[in-house]
SETI-54952 format. One line per 5 residues: number of its first residue (from 1); their letters; for each residue x, y negated, z negated of C-alpha. Coordinates in steps of 0.5 Angstrom, whole numbers. Layout:
NUM> A> X,Y,Z ~ ...
//
This chain:
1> XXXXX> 0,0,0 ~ 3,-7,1 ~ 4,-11,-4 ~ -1,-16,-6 ~ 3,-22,-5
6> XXXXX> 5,-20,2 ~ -1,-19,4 ~ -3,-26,2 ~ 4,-28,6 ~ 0,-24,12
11> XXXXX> -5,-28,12 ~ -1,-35,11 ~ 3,-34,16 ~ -3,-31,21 ~ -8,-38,19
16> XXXXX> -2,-42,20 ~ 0,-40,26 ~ -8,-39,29 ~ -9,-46,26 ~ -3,-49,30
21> XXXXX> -6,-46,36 ~ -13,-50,34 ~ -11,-56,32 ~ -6,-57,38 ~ -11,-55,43
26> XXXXX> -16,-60,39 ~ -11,-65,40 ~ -11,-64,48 ~ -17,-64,48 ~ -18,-70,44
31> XXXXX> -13,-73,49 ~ -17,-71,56 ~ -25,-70,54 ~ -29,-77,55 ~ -34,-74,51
36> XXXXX> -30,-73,45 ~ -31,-75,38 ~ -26,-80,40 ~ -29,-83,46 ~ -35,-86,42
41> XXXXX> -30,-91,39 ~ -28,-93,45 ~ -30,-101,47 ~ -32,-99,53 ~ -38,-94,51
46> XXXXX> -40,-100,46 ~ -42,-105,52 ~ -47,-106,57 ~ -49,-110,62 ~ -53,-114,59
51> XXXXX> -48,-117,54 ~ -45,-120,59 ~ -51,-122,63 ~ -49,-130,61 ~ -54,-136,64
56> XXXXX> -47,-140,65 ~ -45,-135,70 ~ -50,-131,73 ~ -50,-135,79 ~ -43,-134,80
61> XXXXX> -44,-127,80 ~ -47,-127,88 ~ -39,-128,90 ~ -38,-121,87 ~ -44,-118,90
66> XXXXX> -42,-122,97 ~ -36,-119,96 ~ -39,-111,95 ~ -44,-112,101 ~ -39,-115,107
71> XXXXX> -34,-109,106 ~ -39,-103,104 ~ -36,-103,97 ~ -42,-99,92 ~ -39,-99,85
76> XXXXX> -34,-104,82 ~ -33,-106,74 ~ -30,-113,72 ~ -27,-114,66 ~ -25,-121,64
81> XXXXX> -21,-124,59 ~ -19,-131,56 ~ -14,-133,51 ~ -13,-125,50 ~ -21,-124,48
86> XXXXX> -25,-120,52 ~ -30,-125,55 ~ -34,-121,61 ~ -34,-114,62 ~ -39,-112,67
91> XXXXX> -42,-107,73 ~ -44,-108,80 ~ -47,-103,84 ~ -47,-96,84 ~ -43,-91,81
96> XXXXX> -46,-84,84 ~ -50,-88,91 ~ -53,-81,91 ~ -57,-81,84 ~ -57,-88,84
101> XXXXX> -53,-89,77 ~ -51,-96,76 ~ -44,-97,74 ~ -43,-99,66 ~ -38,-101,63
106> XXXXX> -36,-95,60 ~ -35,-92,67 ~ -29,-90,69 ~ -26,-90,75 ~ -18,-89,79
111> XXXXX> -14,-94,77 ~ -8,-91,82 ~ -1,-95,82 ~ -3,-99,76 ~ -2,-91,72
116> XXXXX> 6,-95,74 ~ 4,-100,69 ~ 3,-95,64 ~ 8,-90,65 ~ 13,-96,65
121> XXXXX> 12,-99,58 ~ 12,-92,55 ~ 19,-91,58 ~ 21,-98,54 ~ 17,-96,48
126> XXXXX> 23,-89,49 ~ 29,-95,49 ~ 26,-99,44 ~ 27,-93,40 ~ 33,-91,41
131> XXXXX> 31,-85,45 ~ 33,-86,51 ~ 37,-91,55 ~ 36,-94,62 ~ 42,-93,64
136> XXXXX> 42,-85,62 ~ 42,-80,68 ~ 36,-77,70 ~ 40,-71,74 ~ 46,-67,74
141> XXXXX> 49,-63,68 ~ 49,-70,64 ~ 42,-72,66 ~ 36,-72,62 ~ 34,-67,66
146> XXXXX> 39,-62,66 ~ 36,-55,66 ~ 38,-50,70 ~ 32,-50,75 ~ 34,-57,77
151> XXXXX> 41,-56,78 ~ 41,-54,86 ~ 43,-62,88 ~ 44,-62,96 ~ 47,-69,95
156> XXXXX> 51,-70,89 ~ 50,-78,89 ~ 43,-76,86 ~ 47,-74,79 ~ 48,-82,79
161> XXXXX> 40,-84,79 ~ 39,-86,72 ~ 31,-88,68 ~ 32,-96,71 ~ 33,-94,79
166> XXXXX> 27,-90,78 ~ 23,-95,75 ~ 25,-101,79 ~ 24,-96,85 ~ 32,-96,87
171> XXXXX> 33,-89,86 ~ 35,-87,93 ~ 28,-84,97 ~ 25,-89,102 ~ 17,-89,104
176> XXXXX> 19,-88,111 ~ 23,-81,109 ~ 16,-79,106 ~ 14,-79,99 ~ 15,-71,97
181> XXXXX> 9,-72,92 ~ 5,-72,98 ~ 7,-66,102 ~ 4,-60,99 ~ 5,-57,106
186> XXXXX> 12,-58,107 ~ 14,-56,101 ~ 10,-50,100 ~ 13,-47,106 ~ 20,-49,105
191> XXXXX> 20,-47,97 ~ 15,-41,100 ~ 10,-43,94 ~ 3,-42,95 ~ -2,-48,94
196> XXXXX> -2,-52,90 ~ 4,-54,89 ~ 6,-57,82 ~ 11,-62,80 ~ 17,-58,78
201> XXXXX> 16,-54,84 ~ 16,-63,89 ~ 22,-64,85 ~ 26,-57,86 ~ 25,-59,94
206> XXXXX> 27,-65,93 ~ 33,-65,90 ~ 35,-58,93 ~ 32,-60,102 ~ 33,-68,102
211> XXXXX> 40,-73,102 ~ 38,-78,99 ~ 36,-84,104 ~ 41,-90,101 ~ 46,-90,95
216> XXXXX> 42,-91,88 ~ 42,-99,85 ~ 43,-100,93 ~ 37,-103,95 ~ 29,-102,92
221> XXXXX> 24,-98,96 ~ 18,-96,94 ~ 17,-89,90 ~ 11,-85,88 ~ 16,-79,87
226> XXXXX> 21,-83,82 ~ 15,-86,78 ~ 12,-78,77 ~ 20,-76,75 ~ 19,-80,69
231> XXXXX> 14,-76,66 ~ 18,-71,66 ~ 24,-75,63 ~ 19,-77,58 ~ 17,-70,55
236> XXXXX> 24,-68,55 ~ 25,-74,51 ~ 19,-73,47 ~ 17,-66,46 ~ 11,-68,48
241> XXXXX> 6,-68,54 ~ 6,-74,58 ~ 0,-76,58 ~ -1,-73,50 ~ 4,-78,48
246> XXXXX> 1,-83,52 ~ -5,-82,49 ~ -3,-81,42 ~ 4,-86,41 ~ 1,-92,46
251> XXXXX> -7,-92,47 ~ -10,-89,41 ~ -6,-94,36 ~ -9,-100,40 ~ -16,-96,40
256> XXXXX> -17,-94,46 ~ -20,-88,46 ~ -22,-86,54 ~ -16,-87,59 ~ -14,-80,61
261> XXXXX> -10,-77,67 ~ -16,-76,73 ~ -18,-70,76 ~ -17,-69,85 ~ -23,-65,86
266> XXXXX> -30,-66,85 ~ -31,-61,80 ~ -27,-64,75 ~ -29,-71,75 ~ -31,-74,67
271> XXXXX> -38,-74,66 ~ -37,-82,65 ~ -33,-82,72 ~ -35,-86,78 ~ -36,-82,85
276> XXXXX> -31,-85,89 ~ -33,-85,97 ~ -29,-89,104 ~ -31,-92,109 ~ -27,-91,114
281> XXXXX> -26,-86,122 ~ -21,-81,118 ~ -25,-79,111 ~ -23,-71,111 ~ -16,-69,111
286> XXXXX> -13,-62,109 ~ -14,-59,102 ~ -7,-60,98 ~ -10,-54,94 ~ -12,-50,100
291> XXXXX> -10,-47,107 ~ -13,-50,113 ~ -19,-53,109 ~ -21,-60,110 ~ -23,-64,105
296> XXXXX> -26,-71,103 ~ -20,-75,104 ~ -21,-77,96 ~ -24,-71,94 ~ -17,-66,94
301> XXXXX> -13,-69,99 ~ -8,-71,94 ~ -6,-67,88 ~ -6,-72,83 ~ -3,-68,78
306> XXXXX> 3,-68,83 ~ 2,-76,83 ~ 0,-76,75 ~ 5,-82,72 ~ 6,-85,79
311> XXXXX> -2,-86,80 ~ -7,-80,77 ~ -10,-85,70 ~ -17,-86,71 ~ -20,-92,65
316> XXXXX> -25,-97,65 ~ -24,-104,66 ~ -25,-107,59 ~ -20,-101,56 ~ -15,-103,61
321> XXXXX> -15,-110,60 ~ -14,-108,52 ~ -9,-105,54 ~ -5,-111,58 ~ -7,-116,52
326> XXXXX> -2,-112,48 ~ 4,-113,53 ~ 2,-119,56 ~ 7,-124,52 ~ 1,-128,50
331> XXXXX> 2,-130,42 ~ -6,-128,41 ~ -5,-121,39 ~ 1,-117,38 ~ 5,-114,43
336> XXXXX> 8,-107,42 ~ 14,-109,46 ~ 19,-114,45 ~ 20,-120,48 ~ 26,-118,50
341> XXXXX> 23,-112,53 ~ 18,-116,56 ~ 22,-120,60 ~ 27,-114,62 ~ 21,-111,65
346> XXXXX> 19,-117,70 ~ 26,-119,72 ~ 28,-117,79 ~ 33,-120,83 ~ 31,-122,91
351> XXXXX> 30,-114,94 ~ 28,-111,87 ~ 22,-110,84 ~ 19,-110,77 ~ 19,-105,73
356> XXXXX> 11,-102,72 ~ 9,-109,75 ~ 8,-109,83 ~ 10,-117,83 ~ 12,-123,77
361> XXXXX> 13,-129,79 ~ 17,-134,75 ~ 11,-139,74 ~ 8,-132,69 ~ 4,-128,74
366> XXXXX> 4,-121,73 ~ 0,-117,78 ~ 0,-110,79 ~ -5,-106,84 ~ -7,-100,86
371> XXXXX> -10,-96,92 ~ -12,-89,93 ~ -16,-85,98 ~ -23,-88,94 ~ -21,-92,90
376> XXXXX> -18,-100,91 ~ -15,-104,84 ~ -12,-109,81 ~ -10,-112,74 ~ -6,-118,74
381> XXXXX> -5,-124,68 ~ -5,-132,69 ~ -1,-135,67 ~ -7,-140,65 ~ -9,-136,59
386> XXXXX> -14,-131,64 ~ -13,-124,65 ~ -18,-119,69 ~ -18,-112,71 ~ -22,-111,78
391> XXXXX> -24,-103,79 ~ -27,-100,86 ~ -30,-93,87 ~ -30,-95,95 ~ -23,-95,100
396> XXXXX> -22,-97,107 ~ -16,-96,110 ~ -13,-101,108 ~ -9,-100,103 ~ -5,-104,98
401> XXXXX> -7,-110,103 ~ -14,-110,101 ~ -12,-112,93 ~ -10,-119,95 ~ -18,-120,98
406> XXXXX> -20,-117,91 ~ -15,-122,88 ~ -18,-127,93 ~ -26,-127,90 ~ -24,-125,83
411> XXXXX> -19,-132,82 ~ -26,-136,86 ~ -30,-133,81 ~ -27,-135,75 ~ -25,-142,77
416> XXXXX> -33,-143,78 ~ -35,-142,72 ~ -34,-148,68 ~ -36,-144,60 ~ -34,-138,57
421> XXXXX> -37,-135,51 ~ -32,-137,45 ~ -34,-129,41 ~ -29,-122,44 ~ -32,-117,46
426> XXXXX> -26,-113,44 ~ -28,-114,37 ~ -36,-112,38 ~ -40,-108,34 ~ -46,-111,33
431> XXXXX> -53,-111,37 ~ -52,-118,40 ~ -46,-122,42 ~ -47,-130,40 ~ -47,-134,46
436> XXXXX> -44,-139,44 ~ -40,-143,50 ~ -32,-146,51 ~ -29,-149,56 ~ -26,-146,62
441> XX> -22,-152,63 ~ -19,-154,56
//
């Protein structure tokens, strides 16, 4: 018979171990189910439209509604913030045309590129904590990412890449050579991988098949691939998964509770995620999950657990928007980087670009926007004291280019409205807001 004692050690270690199991998945699942206790907290799923349905500025509204109807647009969520106080949060259109659900703004929605953003400030968050250094190398026997299956290095100027190149896109791949995160055919056939093909497998390809296409620190040319390496620098550094560090060290404390990596296929899509659609001649395109199956171009053309750090986040604008008042420089709430950090992050010298951010001028206008198959985005902060958050659940073709017609309505909105109410929806809680006014020229 076994002792007693041993017995009770059995059961210990057996509770422990399950209970881990339990725990950790509850934790996933916390981080990645928008119908989790958490979600409920989120700011985004305590308004409505109607709290931001002022007098003063619904006849500015009709710009937005023009804007939707000329380019065929069917959802859009805005988000606006004054001073870094959420003075507007509200949904146009349709989120699902097909049920006729009108978008709220506790919908989600693609954000694409603006996921740099993100991933950017978590990389800064790691320095400022002594857990990496920018000008750590990434590959090679002294990379962060040392491991054996990442050793099959076809140019060795690869092992001079560090975390800074990668952020400022200057990590050695141009756009013109194809950006491995968007060639599942290309690589399952050259690895001899079925689909789909998972990030470790896009960055074995790419660094055992491709020569680099210029010297690292040369010049700057836009990367998807390099943005998507770093999550894996990040759970290397961390011990964690990337998007649970996210979630759990950056999002959370700032109570923001509904922003996850999204989902490429239709059946996966959040309860409180839009329908995304595209208006233009080529809507399908070939599955990245299936051979010689065509798919809505938005719907499975691009694995986004590939694309994950580099565009895959989905959020609503408010929780967006909450998210940039913390690193937006401004004195109203507490930034979670450095002021040094900060700049460091909106420097780039003639040819270069920022990290995370798309453009920053040096009059304090940062912007940074993001497009996909279905989707068309752009956060930017003013230097006037604005920032605002625009999200569509509608593409046409035209790409990065289109953002600059939202920037284009959205600073036409704002500069119409002459008061703005003085309360933050970021701090509602209460059935009414009081509306009460300042003005937008103070």
């Amino acid at each position: 018979m076994v002792p007693m004692s041993i017995n009770k050690k059995l059961i210990a270690l057996v509770l422990v171990f399950f209970g881990g199991i339990v725990i950790s998945l509850s934790e996933r699942s916390m981080s990645l189910d928008s119908g989790s206790d958490m979600t409920r907290h989120a700011i985004s799923h305590k308004l409505s439209n109607a709290l931001s349905s002022y007098p003063k500025i619904a006849d500015n509204e009709e710009k937005i509604r023009e804007f939707l109807n000329r380019w065929n647009i069917e959802g859009a969520s805005v988000a606006i913030a004054k001073n870094e106080r959420l003075v507007y949060a509200k949904g146009f259109g349709y989120a699902n045309r097909e049920d006729k659900e009108r978008v709220r703004p506790k919908h989600l929605f693609r954000v694409a590129s603006i996921s740099k953003l993100i991933t950017g400030v978590a990389v800064m968050r790691l320095n400022e904590a002594g857990k990496l250094d920018l000008h750590d190398q990434v590959f090679g026997e002294n990379g962060i990412l040392s491991d054996p299956k990442y050793q099959n290095i076809r140019d060795s100027r690869v092992k001079d890449i560090t975390i800074y190149h990668l952020l400022t896109h200057s990590g050695g791949w141009d756009i013109y050579g194809g950006d491995p995160v968007f060639m599942p055919y290309t690589i399952s056939r050259a690895m001899d991988k079925e689909l789909p093909i998972d990030l470790e497998t896009t960055i074995k390809y790419t660094l055992s098949q491709r020569r680099l296409d210029f010297t690292p620190g040369t010049r700057s040319s836009y990367s998807n691939f390099g943005y998507s390496v770093l999550a894996k620098v990040i759970e290397k550094v961390t011990g964690m998964d990337y998007e649970f560090y996210v979630t759990s060290r950056i999002l959370n404390p700032l109570d923001i509770y509904d922003m996850h990596l999204g989902h490429a296929r239709l059946s996966k899509r959040f309860s409180n995620e839009v329908k995304y659609y595209l208006n233009s001649r080529n809507k399908t395109t070939f599955s990245s999950f299936h051979y010689r199956k065509r798919v809505p171009r938005y719907y499975g053309g691009t694995n986004l657990q590939v694309l994950g750090a580099a565009g895959a986040w989905i959020a609503s604008p408010a929780e967006l928007l909450k998210f940039l008042v913390h690193i937006d420089g401004f004195p109203g709430k507490k930034d979670i980087l450095s002021q040094k950090t900060l700049n460091q992050m909106i420097y780039s010298k003639p040819g270069y670009r920022p990290i995370g951010w798309v453009s920053t001028t040096y009059n304090g206008t940062w912007r940074r926007s993001g497009s996909l198959a279905g989707t068309s985005a752009l956060l930017k902060r003013c230097n006037n004291g604005f920032s605002w958050v625009m999200l569509l659940n509608t593409s046409n073709g035209q790409g990065h280019d289109f953002t600059y017609k939202i920037d284009e309505v959205m600073s036409k909105f704002i500069r119409k409205v002459d008061e703005w109410p003085q309360h933050d929806l970021f701090e509602y809680t209460t059935p009414k807001p009081l509306y009460t006014y300042t003005s937008a020229k103070r």
